[in-house]
N, C-alpha and C positions, 0 to 999 in steps of 0.2 A: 762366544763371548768371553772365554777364556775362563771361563767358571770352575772350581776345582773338581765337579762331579760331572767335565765333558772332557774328552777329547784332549780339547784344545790346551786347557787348564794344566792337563797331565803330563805332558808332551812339551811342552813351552811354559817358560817363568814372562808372564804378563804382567805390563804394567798397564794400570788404567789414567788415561787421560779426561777431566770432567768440566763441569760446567761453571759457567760465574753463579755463583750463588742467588747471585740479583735477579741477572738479566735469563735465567737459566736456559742462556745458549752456551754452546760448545764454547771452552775460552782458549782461543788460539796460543795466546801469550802464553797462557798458561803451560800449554801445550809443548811448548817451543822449549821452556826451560828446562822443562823434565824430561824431554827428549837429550838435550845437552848432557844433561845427567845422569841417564841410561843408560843412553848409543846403547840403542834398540838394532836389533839387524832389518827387521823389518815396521813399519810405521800402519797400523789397520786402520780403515777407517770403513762405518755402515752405523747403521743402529736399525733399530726394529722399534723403536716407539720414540724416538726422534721427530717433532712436530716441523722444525723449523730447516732452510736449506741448507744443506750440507756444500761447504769451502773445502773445496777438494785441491783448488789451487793453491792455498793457505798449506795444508798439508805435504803438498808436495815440494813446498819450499822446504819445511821443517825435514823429510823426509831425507832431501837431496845437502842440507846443512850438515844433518848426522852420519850420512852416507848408508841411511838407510834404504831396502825397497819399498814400496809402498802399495798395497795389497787393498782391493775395497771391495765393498758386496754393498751390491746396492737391490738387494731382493725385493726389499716394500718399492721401490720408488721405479723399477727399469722401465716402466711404461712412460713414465714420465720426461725419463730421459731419453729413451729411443725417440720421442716427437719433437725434444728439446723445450720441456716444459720444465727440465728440472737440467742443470750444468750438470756434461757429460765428466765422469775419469778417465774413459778410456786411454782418451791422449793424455793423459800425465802420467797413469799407474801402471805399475809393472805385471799385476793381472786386478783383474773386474769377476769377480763371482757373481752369482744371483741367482734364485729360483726362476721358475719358465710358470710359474704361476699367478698370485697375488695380481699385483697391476698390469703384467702381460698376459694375463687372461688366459694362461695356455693348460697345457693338464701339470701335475704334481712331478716335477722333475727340476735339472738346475743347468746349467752352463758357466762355460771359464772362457773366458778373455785373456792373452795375455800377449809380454813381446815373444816375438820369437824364437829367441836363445832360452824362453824358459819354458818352448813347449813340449820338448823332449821328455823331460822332468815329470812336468805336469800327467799328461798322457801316458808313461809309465807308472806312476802312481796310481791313476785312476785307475788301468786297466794293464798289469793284471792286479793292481795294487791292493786295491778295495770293492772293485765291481766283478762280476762276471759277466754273462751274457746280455744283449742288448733288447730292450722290448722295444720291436719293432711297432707298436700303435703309438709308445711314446714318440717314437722318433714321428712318427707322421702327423701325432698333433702337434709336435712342435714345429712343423712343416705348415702345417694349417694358421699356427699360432701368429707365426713368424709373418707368414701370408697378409696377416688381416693387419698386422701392425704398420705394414708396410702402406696400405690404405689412407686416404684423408678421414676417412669416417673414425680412423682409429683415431687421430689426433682429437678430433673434435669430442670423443668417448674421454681423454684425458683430461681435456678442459672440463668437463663438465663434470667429472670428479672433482675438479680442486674448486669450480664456482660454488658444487653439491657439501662441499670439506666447509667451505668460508661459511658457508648458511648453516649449515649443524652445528657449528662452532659457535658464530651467531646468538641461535638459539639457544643453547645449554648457558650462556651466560647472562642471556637475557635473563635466565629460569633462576640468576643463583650459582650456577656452578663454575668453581675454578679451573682454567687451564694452563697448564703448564707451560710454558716461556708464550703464556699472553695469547694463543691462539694455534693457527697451522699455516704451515706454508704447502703442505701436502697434503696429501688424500685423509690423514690420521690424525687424532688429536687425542691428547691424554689429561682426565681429571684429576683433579686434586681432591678426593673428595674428605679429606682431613675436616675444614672449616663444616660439614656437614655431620664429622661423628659417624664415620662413616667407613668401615673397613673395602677393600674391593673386591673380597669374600663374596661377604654378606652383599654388596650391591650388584655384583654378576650372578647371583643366585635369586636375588632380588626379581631382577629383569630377565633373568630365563625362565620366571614364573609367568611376565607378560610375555614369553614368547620374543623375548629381545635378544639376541646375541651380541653379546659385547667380552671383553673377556679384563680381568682382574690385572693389575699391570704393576709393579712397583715403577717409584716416581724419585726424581732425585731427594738423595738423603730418606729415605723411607722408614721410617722406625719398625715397621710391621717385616717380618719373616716373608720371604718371597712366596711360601703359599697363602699368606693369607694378605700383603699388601694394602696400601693407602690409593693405588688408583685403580683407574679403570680407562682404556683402551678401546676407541671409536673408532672408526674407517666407513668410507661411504663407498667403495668398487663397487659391489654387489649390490646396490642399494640403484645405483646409477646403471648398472645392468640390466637390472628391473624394467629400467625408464624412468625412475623416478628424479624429481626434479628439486630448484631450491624451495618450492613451495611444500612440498613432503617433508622435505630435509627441515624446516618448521614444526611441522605436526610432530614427526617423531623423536625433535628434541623435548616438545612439549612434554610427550608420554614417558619418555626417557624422565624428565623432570617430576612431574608425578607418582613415578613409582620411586625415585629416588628420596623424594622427600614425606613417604610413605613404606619404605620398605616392608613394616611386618603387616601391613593392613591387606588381610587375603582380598576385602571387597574391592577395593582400589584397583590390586591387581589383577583380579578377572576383568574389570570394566576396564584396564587398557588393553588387555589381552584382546578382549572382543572388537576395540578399535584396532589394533594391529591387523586381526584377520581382515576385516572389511579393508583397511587400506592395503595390505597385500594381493586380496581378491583383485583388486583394480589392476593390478601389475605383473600378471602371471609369471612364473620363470619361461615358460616357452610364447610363442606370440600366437603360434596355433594350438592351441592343447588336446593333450594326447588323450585318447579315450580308445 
């Protein structure tokens, strides 16, 4: 992210590209001028709490204007894009990074994309650059991974994350709560929980008291310090793994709601806790279970 305590920050002078204030999507325009003004050698583009579809064609114009290359990760969303439920980069970008996890369902590892004249590069980099030897289980769940994406069943596992995303979304603003550029176009949605007095500390702590996992998120323009933050950060994969559907995705914005608008109330949050387990029971993580 180019942060000055990563990597990326230390190694490379970033400039950040941001959103319309209003409409708090990506503003291309915007985009376009500071690029002119940079000539930037390379143009990034991904996010990790990004709600709405990423204009990767938009970019590659700006990109190919500046004479820059154009580099994307698209780790939250590759599931979506391998069924084409989300517009691919491959064919525009000079490489495609991503995790083998998140919405590709695979174990904890990543992969590169890229043209061919930059795979030389790449692959001396990586090895002997920064990696050593290879773990062969990873390699063969990502064999497994790859496998199952390749599947109809997988596409239909994608849809019904983003129908599972629109219904949680749904609900939390049915409940009162703000999202960030008005909704999601993907699997993930980010609150606002400012209008509630409401740090995303205190509300991920909140809801890991109900046995929620959600995690704390800053949110455009955030007045709050990145560990203590104005949002909070939802996703339904795992939830859709389970088997559950847009009717859960109801219930557990409900309790999400509840304890949100109850934070320090222990009794509140045991009495969603105990709905959570009962609706988890219904949903095992295995479909035989193991004993």
């Amino acid at each position: 992210h180019g942060s000055p305590v990563n990597f990326s920050g230390k190694l490379f002078e970033i400039h950040h590209y941001g959103l319309d204030p209003k409409t708090e999507l990506i503003d291309y325009g915007a985009a376009r001028k500071q690029a002119r003004e940079v000539r930037p050698r390379a143009v990034l583009c991904g996010a990790s709490a990004y709600p709405r579809t990423l204009e990767f064609d938009k970019l590659r114009e700006i990109a190919e204007e500046v004479g820059a290359m154009m580099i994307c990760d698209i780790a939250h969303i590759a599931g979506m894009v391998a069924v084409g439920l989300h517009p691919s980069p491959v064919p525009l970008a000079d490489a495609v990074t991503t995790t083998t996890h998140k919405t590709l369902r695979g174990p904890r590892s990543g992969l590169i994309l890229c043209k061919q004249q930059h795979a030389k590069a790449i692959d001396s980099n990586v090895f002997p650059g920064i990696q050593g030897g290879p773990l062969e289980h990873i390699i063969a769940a990502k064999a497994v991974a790859f496998g199952e994406a390749l599947r109809p069943e997988f596409k239909e596992y994608q849809q019904r994350i983003l129908d599972n995303a629109q219904a949680l979304a749904v609900g939390l603003i049915e409940g009162g709560l703000r999202l960030v550029a008005g909704g999601t176009d993907t699997h993930l949605m980010l609150c606002d929980l400012r209008p509630k007095k409401l740090t995303g500390k205190v509300a991920e702590w909140a809801l890991q008291g109900a046995h929620i996992t959600t995690n704390k998120n800053m949110i455009p323009g955030d007045p709050e310090k990145p560990f203590v933050t104005s949002g909070l950060r939802l996703g339904t994969p795992a939830l859709t793994t389970r088997g559950m559907g847009p009717r859960e995705m109801r219930q557990v914005a409900r309790l999400i709601v509840r304890v949100l608008d109850r934070p320090e109330d222990e009794g509140e949050i045991g009495r969603v806790r105990g709905e959570v387990h009962e609706l988890a029971r219904q949903f095992p993580l295995y479909a035989n279970r193991l004993r």
